[in-house]
C-alpha positions as CSV (number, residue, x, y, z in Angstrom):
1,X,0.0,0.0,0.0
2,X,1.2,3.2,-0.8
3,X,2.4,5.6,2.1
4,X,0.6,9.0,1.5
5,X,3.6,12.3,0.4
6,X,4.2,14.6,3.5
7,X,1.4,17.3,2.3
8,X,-1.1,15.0,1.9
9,X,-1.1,14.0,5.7
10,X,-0.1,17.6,6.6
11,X,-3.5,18.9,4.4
12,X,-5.6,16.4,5.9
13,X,-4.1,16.9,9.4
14,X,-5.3,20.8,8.9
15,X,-8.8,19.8,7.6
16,X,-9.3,17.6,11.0
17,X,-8.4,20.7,13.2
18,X,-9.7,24.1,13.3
19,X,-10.2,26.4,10.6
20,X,-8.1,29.5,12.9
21,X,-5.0,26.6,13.2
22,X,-4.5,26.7,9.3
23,X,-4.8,30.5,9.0
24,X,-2.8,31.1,12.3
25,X,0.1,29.4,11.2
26,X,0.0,31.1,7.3
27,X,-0.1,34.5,8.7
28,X,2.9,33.4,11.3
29,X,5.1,32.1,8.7
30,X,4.8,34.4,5.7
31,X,5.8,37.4,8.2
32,X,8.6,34.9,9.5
33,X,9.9,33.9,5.9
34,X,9.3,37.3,4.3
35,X,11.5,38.9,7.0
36,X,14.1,35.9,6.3
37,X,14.2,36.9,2.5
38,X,15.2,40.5,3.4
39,X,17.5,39.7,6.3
40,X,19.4,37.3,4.5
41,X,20.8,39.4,1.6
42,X,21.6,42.0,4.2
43,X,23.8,39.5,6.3
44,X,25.3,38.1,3.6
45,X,26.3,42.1,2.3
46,X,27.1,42.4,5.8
47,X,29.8,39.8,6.3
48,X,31.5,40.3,2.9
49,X,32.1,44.1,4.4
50,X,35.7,44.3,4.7
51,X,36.7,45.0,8.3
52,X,39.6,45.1,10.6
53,X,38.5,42.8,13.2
54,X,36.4,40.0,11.0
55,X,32.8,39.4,11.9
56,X,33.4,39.9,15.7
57,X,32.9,44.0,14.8
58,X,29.8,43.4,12.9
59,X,26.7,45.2,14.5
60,X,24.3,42.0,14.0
61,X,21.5,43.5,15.3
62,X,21.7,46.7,13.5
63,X,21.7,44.9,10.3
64,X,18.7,42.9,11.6
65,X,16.9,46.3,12.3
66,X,17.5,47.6,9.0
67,X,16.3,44.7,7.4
68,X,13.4,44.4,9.2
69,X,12.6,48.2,8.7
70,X,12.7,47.3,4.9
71,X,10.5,44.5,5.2
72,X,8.2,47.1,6.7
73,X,8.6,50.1,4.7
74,X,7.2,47.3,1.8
75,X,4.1,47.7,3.8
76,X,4.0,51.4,4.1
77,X,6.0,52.2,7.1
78,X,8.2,55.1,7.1
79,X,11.8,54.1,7.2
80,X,14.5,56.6,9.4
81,X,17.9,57.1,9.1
82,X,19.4,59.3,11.4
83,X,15.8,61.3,11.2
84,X,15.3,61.7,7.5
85,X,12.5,60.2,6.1
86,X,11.6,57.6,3.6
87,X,8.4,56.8,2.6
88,X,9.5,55.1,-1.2
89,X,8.0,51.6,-0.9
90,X,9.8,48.9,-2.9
91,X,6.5,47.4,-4.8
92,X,8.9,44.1,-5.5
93,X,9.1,43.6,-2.3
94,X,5.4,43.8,-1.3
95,X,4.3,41.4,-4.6
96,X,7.1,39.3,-3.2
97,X,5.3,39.3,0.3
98,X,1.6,38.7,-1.1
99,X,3.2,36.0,-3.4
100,X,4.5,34.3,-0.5
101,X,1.7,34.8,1.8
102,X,-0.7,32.7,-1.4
103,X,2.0,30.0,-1.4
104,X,1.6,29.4,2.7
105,X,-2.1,29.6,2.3
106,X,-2.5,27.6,-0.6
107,X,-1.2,25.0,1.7
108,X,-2.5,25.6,5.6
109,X,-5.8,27.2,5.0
110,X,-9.3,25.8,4.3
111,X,-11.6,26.7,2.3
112,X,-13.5,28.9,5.4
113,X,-13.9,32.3,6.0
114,X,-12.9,31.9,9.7
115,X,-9.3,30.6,8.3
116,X,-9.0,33.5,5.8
117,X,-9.9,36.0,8.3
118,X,-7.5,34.3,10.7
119,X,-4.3,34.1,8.2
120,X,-4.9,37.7,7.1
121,X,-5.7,39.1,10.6
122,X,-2.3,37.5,12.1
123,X,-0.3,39.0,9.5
124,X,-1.5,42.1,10.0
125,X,-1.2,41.8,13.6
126,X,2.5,40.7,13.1
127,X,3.7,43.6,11.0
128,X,1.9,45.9,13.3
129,X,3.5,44.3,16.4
130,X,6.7,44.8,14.2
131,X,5.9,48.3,13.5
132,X,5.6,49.3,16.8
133,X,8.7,47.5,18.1
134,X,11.1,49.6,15.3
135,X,9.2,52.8,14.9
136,X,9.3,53.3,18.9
137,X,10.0,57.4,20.3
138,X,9.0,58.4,17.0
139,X,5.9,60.8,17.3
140,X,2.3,59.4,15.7
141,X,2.4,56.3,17.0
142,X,-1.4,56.2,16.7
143,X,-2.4,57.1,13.1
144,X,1.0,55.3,12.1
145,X,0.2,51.4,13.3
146,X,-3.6,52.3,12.1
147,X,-2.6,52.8,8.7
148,X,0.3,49.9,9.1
149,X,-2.5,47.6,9.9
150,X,-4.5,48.7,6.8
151,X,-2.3,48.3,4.4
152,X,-1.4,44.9,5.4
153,X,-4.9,44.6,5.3
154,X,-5.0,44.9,1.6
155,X,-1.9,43.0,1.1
156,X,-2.7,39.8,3.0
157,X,-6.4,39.6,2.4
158,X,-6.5,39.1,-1.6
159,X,-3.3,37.1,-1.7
160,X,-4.6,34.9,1.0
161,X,-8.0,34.4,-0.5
162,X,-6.1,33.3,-4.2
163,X,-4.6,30.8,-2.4
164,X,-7.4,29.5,-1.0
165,X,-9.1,29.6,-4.2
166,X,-6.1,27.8,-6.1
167,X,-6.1,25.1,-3.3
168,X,-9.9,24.5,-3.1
169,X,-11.7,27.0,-5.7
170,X,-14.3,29.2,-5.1
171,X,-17.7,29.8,-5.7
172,X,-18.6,33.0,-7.2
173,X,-22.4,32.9,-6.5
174,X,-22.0,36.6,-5.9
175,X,-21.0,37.9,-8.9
176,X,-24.5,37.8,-10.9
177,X,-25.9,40.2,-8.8
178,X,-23.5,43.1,-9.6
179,X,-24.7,44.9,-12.5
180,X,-23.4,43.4,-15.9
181,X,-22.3,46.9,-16.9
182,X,-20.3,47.3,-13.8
183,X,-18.5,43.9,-14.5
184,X,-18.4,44.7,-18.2
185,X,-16.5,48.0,-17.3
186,X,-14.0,46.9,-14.6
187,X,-13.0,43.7,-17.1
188,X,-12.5,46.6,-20.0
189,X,-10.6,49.3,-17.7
190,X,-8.3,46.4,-16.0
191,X,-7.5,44.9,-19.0
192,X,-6.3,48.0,-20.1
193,X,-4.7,49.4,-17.1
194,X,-3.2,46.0,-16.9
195,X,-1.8,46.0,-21.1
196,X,-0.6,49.2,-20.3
197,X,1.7,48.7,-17.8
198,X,2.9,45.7,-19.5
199,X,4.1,48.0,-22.3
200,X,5.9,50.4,-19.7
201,X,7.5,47.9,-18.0
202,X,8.6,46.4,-22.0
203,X,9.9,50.1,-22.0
204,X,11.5,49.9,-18.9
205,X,13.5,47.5,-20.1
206,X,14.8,49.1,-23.1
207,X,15.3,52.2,-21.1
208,X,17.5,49.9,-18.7
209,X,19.3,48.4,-21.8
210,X,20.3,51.6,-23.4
211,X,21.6,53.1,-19.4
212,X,23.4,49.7,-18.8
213,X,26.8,51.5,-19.3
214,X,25.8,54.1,-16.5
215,X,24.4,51.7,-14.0
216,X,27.5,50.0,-14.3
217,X,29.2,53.0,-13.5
218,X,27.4,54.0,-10.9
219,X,27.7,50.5,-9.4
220,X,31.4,50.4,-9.7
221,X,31.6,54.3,-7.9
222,X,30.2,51.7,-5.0
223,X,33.5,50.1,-4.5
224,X,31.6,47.2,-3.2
225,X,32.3,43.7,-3.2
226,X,30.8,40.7,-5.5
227,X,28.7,39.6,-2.7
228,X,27.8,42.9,-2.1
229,X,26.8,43.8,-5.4
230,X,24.6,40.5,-5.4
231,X,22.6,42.2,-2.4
232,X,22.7,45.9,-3.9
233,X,21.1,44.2,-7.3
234,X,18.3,42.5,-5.2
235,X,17.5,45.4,-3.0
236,X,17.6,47.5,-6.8
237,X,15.3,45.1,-8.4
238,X,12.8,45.1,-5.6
239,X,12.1,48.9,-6.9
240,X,11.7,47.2,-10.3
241,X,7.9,47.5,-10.7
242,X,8.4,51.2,-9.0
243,X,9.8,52.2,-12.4
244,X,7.4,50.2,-14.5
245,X,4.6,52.6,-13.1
246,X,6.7,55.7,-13.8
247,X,7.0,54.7,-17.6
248,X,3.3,54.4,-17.0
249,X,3.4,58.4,-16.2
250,X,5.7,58.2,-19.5
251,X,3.5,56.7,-21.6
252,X,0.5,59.0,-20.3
253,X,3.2,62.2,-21.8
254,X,3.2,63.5,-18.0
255,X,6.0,61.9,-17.3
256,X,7.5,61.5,-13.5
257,X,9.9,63.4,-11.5
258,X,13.5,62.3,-9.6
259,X,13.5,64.9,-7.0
260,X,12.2,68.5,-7.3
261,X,12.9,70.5,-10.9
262,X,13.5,67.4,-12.7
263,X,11.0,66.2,-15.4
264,X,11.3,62.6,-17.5
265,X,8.3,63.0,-19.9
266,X,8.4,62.1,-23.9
267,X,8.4,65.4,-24.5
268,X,10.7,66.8,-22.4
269,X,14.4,65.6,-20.0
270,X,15.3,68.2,-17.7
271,X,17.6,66.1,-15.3
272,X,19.2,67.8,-11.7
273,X,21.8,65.7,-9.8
274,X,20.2,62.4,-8.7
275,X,21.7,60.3,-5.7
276,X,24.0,57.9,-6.7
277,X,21.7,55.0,-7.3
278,X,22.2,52.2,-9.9
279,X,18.7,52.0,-10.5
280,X,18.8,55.6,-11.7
281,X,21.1,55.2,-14.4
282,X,17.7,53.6,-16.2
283,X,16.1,57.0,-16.7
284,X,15.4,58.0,-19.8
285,X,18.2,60.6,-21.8
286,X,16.3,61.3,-24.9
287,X,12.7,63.3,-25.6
288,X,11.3,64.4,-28.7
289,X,11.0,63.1,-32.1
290,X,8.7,60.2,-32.5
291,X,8.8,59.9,-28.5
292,X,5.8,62.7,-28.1
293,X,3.7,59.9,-29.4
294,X,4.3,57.7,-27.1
295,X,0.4,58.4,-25.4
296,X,-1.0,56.9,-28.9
297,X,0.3,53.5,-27.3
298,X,-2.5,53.8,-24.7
299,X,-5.1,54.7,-27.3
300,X,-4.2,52.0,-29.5
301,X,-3.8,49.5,-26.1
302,X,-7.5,50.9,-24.9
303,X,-8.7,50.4,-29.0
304,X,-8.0,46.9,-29.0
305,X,-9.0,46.1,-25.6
306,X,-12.2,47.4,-26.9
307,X,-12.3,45.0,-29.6
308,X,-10.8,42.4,-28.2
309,X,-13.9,42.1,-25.6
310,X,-16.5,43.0,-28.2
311,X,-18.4,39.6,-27.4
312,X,-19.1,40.8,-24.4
313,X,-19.7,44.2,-24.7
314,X,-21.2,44.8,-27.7
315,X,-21.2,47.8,-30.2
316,X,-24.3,49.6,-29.3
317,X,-25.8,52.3,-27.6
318,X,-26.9,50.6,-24.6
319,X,-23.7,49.3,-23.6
320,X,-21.8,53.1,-23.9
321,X,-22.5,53.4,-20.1
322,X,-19.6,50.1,-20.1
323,X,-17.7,52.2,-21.6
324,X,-17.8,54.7,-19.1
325,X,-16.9,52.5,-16.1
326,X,-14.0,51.5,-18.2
327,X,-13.2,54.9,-18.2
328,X,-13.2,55.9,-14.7
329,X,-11.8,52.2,-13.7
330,X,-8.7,53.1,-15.7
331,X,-8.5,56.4,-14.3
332,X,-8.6,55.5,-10.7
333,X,-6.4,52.0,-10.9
334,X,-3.8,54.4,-12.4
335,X,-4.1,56.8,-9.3
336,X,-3.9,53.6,-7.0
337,X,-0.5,52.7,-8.9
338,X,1.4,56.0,-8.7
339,X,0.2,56.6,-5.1
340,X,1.8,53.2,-4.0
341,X,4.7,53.9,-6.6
342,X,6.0,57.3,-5.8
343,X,7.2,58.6,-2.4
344,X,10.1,60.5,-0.9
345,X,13.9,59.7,-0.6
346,X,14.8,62.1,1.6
347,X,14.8,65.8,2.6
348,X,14.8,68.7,0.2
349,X,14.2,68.4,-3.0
350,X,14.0,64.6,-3.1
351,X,10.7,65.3,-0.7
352,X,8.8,63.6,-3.7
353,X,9.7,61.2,-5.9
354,X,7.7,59.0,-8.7
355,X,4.2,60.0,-10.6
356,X,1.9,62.7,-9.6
357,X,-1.3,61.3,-9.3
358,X,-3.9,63.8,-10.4
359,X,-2.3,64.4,-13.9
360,X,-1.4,60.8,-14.9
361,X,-5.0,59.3,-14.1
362,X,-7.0,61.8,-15.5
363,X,-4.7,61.6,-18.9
364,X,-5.2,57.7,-18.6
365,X,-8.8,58.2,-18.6
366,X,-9.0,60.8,-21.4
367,X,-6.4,58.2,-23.6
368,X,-8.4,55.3,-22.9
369,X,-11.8,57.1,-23.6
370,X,-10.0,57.8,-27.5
371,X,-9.2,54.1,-27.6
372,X,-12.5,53.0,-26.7
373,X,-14.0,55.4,-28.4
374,X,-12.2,54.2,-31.7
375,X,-12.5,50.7,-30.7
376,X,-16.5,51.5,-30.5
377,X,-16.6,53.3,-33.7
378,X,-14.4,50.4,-35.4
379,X,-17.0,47.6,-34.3
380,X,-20.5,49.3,-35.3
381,X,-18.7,50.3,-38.7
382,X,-18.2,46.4,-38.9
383,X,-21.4,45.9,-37.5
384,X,-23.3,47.7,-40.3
385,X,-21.0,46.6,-43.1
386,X,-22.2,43.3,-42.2
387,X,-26.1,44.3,-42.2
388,X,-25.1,45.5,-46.1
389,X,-23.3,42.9,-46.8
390,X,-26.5,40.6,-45.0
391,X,-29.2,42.6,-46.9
392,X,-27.6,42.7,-50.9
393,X,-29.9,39.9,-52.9
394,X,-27.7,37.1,-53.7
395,X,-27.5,35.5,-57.3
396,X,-28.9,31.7,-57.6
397,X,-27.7,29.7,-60.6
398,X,-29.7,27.5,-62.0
399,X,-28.5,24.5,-63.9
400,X,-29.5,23.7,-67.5
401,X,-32.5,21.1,-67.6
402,X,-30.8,17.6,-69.0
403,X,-31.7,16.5,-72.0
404,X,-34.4,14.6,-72.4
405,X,-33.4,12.5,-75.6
406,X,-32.4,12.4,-79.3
């Protein structure tokens, strides 16, 4: 007889107990191992620091508090050094978090609301309890954990519940009773929100490429050491998505700022001194030309959204008010994205860094308005050249009689 694997007796160990056992011990360990992931990379830079006196003069438990100050400013908290401010959250760390937090719970929960409640409440819990522990003696202790425990409120609960759903599905019995031009709407503006910022991450990237010889530079300037530069490329990849959203700002011809009196747009570069940051060697040099074009990609994205979902919203009249959802779905998911994307690194005139939120979303809903618009306009002009095309008489043939005989 077969013996049954390890998870097998561990899942139906968990289904036996109760459901707060499961979620108790996914909240416990995604805090535990997402911590681990940040505090490892800063030991190992640690240790390859070259010192006088070996690892004997290596402050352990600083580097711990640093780390675990990163880990938190993922979920909004405010990280210090020597009383300057950062508020610049790196996004790769925080997917990385909810990722791992749908991993644990894909295994330990069950498919109850008690254990989802429980695994996102004791995360939550845990980085508030964390939050308090590093952020004591500084004023606002009060708003501060409140606002701590509701953003990892929004980061535990939907990662939690998609691992619960890829473990056991999910019943959506819900979902008919919104209106279909609601649903219609937020499927067309995520879809384009979401093709979008594919595209700026795609010009990310090329951005990157073309600034690999002054990220390189800048790198070197570090006079670090291989294992080092192994931790300084993680902890500059976790701000990867961070730029993706910027090129969203791009894209949308407002462009985003690096400190105060400097502008990245298509249209215009007007760079100040930047701090000496690898990452920042992958800003954009060049403007003009065929670049102040670059918002016709969100047109044409929105465009073929719109006809890409033409079976289910169709091109008439009645379903405009779709359209219009759309609209304002894109607009405000792009305002969500640069207000989680943009923040400050440091005092001065690096008070505010990333996407200003007002301009980018209202220009993402005005481009994807155009898109849909011509999306619209392209499907009823199909439409009624196929009610011509329907309504033309068509020509019958009719054979010759066979002969009948000599």
């Amino acid at each position: 007889m077969t013996e049954p694997q390890p998870h097998t007796r561990l899942q139906a160990l968990l289904a036996s107990a109760p459901g707060w056992v499961g979620g108790a011990l996914t909240g416990v360990q995604a805090a535990l191992l997402g911590l681990v992931v940040v505090i490892t990379p800063a030991f190992a830079a640690a240790a390859a620091a070259p010192t006088s006196d070996g690892s004997a003069a290596i402050d352990w438990m600083g580097v711990s508090k640093l780390a675990a100050r990163l880990w938190l400013l993922a979920h909004g908290v405010s990280f210090y050094v020597e009383g300057v401010e950062f508020t610049l959250a790196p996004l790769g760390l925080t997917l990385l978090c909810a990722a791992i937090l749908a991993a644990i719970a894909r295994r330990f929960c069950t498919k109850t609301w008690a254990s989802w409640a429980i695994a996102t409440g004791t995360y939550a819990g845990i980085v508030v309890v964390a939050e308090i522990v590093a952020m004591r003696g500084y004023p606002g202790a009060g708003p501060r954990s409140a606002q701590t425990a509701i953003a990892a409120l929004f980061i535990a609960g939907p990662a939690v519940a998609v691992g619960i759903w890829r473990a056991h599905g999910a019943e959506f019995g819900w979902v008919p009773r919104v209106s279909a031009t609601v649903r219609k709407g937020l499927r067309l503006g995520l879809a384009t929100v979401a093709a979008s910022l594919c595209v700026a991450a795609l010009v990310a990237g090329a951005f990157t490429y073309l600034g690999r010889d002054r990220i390189s530079a800048a790198a070197a300037a570090l006079g670090i050491d291989p294992l080092g530069g192994v931790a300084l490329a993680f902890g500059e990849a976790l701000y990867a998505p961070n730029l993706s959203v910027w090129m969203l700002g791009w894209m949308t011809g407002q462009g985003f700022s690096v400190g105060e009196g400097s502008v990245y747009a298509p249209g215009e570069v007007a760079a100040d001194a930047v701090p000496a940051f690898p990452l920042f060697g992958a800003l954009p040099t060049v403007s003009g030309g065929l670049l102040v074009w670059a918002p016709l990609t969100i047109v044409a994205l929105a465009a073929l959204m719109r006809v890409a979902l033409r079976r289910r919203i169709a091109a008439t009249v009645e379903d405009l008010p779709a359209v219009a959802v759309a609209v304002l779905t894109a607009a405000v998911t792009a305002a969500v994205l640069a207000g989680i994307a943009s923040g400050s690194l440091g005092p001065g005139r690096l008070a505010f860094v990333g996407v200003e939120v007002l301009p980018v979303s209202v220009m993402v809903g005005i481009l994807a308005a155009l898109g849909f618009g011509v999306g619209h306009g392209l499907l009823m002009l199909g439409a009624a050249a196929r009610a011509r095309g329907a309504g033309r008489p068509r020509l019958h043939v009719v054979p010759d009689p066979a002969p009948t005989g000599p």
